[in-house]
C-alpha positions in Angstrom: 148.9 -90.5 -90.0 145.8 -88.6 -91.2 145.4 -84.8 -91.2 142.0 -84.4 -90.3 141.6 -81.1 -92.0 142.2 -83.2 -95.3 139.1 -81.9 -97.7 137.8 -84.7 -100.3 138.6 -81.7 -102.9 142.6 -81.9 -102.3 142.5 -85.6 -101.5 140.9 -86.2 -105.0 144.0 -83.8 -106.6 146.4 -85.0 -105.1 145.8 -88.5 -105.8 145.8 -88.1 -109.0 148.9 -86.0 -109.7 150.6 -89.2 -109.2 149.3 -90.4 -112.9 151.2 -90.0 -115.3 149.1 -87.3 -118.0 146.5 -87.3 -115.9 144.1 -84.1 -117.3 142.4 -83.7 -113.8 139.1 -84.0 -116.0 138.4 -87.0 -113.3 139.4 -84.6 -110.5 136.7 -82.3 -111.4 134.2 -85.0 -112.1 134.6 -86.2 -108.5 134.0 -82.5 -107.2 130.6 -82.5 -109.1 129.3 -85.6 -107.6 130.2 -84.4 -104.4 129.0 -81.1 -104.9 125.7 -83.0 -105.7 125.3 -85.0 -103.0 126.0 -81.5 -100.7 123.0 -80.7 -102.8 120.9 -83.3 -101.8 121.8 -84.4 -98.3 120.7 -80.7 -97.5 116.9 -81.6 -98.8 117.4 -85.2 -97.3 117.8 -83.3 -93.8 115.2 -81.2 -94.0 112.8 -83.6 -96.1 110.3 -83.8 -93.0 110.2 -79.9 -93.1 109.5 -79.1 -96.4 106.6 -81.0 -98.9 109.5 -83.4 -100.7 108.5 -86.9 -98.8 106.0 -89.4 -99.8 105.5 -90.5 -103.7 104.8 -88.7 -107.0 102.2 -91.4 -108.1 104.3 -92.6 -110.2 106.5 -95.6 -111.5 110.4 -95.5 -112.3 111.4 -98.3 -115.1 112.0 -100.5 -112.6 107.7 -100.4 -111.4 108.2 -99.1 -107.9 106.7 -96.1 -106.8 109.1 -93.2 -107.2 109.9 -91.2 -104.5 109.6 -87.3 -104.4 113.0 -87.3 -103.0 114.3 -89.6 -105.4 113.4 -87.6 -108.7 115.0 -84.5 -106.7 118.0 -86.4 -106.1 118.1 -88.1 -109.6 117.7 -84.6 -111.6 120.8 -82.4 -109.1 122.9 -85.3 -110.1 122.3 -85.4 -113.8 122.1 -81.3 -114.1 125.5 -80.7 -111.7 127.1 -83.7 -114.0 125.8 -82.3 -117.7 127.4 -78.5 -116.6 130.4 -79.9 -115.3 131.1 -80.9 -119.0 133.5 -84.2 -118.2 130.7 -87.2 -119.2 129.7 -87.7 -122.6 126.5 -89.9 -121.3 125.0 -90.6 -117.6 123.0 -93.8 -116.7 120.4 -93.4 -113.9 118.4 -96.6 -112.2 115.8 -94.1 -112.6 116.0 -93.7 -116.4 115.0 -95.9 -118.6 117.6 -95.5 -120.9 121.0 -93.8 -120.7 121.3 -89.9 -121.0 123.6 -88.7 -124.0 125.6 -85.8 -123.2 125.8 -83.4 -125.9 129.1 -81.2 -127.0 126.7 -77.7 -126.3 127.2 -78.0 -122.7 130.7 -77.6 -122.8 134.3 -77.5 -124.8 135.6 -80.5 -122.7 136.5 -83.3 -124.4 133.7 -85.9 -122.3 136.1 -88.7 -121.1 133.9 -90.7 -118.9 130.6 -92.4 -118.3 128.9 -92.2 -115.0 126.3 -94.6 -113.7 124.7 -93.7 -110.5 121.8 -94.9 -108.0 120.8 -91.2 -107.4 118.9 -92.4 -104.0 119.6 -96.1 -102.8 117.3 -97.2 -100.0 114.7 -94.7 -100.6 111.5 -96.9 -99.7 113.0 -96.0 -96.2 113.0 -92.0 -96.6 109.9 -91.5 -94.3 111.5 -94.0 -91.7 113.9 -91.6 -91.1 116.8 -94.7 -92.0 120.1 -94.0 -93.8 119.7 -93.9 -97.5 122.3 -92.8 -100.0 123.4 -92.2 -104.0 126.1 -94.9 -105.2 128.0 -94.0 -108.7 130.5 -95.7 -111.1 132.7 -93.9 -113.5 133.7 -95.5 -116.9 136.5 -94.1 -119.6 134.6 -93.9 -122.7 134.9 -96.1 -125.7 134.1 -94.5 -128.5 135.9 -91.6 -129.9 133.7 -88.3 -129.7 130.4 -86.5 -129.5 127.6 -87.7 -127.3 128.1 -91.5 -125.5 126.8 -94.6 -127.1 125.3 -97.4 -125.5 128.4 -99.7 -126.2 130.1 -97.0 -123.9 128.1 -97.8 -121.2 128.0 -100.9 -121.1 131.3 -102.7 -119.7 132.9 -104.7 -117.6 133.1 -103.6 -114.2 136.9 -104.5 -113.8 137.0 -101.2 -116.1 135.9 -98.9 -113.7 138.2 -95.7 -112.8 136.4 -94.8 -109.8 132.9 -95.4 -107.8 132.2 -94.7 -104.6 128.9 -93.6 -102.2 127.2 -91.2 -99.8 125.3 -92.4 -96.9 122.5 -89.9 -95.8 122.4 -90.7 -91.7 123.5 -89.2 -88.7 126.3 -87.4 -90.5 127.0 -87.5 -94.2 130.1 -89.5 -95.4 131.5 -89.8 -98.4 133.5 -93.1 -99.5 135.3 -93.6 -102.8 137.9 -95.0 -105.0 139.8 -94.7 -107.8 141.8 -97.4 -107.8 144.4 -96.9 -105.1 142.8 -97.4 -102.2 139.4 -96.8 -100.5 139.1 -93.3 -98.6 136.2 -91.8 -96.6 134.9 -88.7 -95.8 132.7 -87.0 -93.2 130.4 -83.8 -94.6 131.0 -80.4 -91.8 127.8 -79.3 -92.6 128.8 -75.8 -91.4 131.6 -75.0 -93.4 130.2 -77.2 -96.4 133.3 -79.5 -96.7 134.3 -83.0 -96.6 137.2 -83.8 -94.8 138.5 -87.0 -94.6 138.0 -89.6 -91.8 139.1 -92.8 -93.6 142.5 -93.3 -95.0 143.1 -96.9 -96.9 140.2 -98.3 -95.7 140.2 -102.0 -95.1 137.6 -104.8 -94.8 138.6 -107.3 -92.2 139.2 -110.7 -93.7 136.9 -112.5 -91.5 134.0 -111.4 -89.5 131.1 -112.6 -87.1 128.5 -110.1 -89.2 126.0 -111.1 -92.0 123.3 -108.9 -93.3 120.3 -110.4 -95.2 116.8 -110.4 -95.3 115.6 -113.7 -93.5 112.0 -113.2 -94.3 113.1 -114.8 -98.0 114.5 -117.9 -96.5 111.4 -120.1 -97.9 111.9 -118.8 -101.9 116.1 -119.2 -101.3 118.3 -122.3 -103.3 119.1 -125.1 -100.8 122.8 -123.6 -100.7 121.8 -120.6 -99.3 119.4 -121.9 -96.9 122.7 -124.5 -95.7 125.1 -121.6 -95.3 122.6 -119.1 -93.4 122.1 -122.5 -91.0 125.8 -122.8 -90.7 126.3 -119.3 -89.9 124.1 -119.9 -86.7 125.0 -123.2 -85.5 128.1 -122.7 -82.7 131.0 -123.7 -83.3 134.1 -121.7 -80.6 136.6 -122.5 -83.3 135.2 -120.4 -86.2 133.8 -118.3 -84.1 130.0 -119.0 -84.7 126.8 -118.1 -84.6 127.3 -114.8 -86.4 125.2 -111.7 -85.4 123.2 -111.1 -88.0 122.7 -106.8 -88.8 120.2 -106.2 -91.0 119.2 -102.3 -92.0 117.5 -103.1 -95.7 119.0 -100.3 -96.9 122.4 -101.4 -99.4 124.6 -98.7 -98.7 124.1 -98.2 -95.0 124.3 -102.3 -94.5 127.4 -102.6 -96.7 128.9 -99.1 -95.2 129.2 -100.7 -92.1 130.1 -103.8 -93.2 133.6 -102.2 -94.8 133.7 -100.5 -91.5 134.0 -103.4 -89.1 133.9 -106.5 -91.8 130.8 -108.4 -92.2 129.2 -110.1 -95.5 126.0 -108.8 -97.3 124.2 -111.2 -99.3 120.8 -110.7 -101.9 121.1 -114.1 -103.4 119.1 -115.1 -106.5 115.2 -116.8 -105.2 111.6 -118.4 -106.2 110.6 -114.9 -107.0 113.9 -113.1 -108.7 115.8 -115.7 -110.8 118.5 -113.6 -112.0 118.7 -111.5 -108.3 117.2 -108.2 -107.5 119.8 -105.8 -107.7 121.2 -103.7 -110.2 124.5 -104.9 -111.9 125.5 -101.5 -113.3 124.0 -99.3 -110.9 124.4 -101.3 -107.1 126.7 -104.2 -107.6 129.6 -103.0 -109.7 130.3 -99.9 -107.7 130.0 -101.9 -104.6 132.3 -104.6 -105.8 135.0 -102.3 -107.0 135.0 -100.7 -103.6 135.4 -104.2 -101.7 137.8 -105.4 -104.0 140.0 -102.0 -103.4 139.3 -102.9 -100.2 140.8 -106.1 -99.8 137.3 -107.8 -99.9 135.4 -109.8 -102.1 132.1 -109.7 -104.3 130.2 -112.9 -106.5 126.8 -113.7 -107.9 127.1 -116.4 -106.1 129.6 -118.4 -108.1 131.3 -115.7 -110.2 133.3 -112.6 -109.5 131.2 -109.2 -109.8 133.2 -107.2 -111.8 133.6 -110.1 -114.4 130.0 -109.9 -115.4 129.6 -108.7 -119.3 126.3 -106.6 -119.1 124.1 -107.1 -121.5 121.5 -104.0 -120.5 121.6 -101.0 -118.5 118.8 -102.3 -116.0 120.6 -105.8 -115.7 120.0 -107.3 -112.8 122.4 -110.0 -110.8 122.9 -111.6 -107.3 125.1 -110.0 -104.5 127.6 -111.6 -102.2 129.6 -109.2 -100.8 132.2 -108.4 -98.3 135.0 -109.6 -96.1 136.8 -111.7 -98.5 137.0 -115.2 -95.8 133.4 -114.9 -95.4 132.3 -114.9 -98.7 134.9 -117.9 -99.9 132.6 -119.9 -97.9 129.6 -118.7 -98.5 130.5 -119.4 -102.6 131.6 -123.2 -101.1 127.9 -123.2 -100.2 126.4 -121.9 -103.3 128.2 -124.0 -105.5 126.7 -126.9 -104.7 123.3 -126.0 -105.7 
């Protein structure tokens, strides 16, 4: 049973006290991410008050439009992270390249490597839709000093922990670090998070899917078949499928986790090699469902398999409740 006055601060501890030599250097890096996104869920709730909405003028390294909110959000994480002393580098989608971490920030000894989409879903910000910041944390590979590029690039199966924050009608932290996926619910007026999800589980089949229909025309003939299939009735399987679509990643695949459902930006005419980012998007994502006893592919292979070749790599997404996506790959391996 879950004690509700469980705070994401002695959840993280306690968890890992049950590693053997653990140095609680991950402990602490958890705490700054979360103190972070404290940070900036207070300007996201106040973003239509203050002169933080609407766009700088200029373009991130991906060429959108960057976000006032988004460079707020990108810069709390990376200062909070470099004082905290744990990371020896920090990849941001909004940086071109990754940010070494030197030794004059502090005497720690820089274990890990952090990857994090500082503000996911941003293009909706003025909507007033739920947005949120997605991270990943690597062990380094390399010995000491500052991180190397080889450090953060690897396999997502090598993950230690990743997790997200949605920004919406309450603030809710989910993560894992490899026993299980926990959630947590922001009291804004003591400033905590205390927990609300314990050993979260996807269901293993669902009636949900979540994808934008308007690229139906540009999509393989696969993918066109399944998303036909998926509305065609059929009592036995339990089809047509409701389709719930928010177009914002972590709010659509938040509650997808919740109450199962599969999330799908497949490869099309316009994005050969998908749309999303491997590093930053999918491999958190994937380590989450996995945890969770769900499923992530590009289609035809397995998420967390994928050897990145660069920081801004970008891949297909077919995510979720594990049944579901089985048949969607059936699908997609035809093509």
């Amino acid at each position: 049973m879950i004690n509700r006055l469980t705070t994401l601060n002695r959840h993280i501890i306690e968890e890992e006290r049950r590693i053997p030599g653990a140095t609680g250097q991950l402990s602490d890096l958890l705490g700054d991410i979360a103190l972070a996104c404290k940070v900036v869920s207070l300007e996201v709730n106040k973003a239509g008050l203050i002169d933080i909405l609407g766009l700088t003028g200029d373009e991130n390294v991906q060429g959108e439009e960057v976000k006032k909110l988004d460079v707020y959000a990108n810069e709390t994480l990376k200062n909070i992270m470099r004082i905290g002393g744990h990371a020896c580098a920090l990849c941001s989608e909004e940086e071109e390249t990754f940010v070494p971490i030197d030794e004059v920030y502090s005497d720690y000894s820089h274990k890990y490597i952090v990857h994090f989409d500082p503000l996911d879903g941003s293009s909706n910000i003025d909507a007033n839709i739920s947005i949120g910041t997605i991270f990943s944390i690597y062990k380094r590979l390399s010995i000491s000093g500052p991180g190397t590029i080889e450090d953060c690039l690897q396999h997502g199966y090598k993950q230690v922990a990743a997790g997200y924050v949605v920004y919406g009608s309450s603030t809710i932290m989910v993560y894992t670090a490899g026993r299980g996926v926990h959630g947590f619910t922001l009291d804004p007026a003591i400033g905590e998070f205390f927990i609300s999800y314990n050993n979260l589980m996807i269901p293993k089949k669902s009636k949900t899917y979540s994808v934008n229909e308007g690229n139906y025309a540009k999509w393989s003939k696969g993918m066109q078949n399944y998303i036909d299939y998926l509305k065609q009735f059929d009592k036995e399987t339990g089809r047509p499928y409701s389709s719930r679509y928010v177009g914002s990643l972590v709010a659509d695949f938040h509650r997808n986790l919740l109450y199962g459902g599969i999330f799908l930006y497949p490869a099309d005419g316009k994005n050969k090699n998908g749309k999303l980012r491997l590093m930053y998007e999918a491999n958190p994502l994937a380590f989450l469902v996995e945890q969770a006893g769900g499923l992530a592919i590009d289609g035809k292979n397995r998420i967390l398999d994928i050897h990145p070749s660069s920081l801004h790599q970008r891949t297909p997404l077919i995510i979720g409740s594990y049944e579901d996506v089985l048949i969607a790959k059936k699908f997609l391996e035809k093509d």
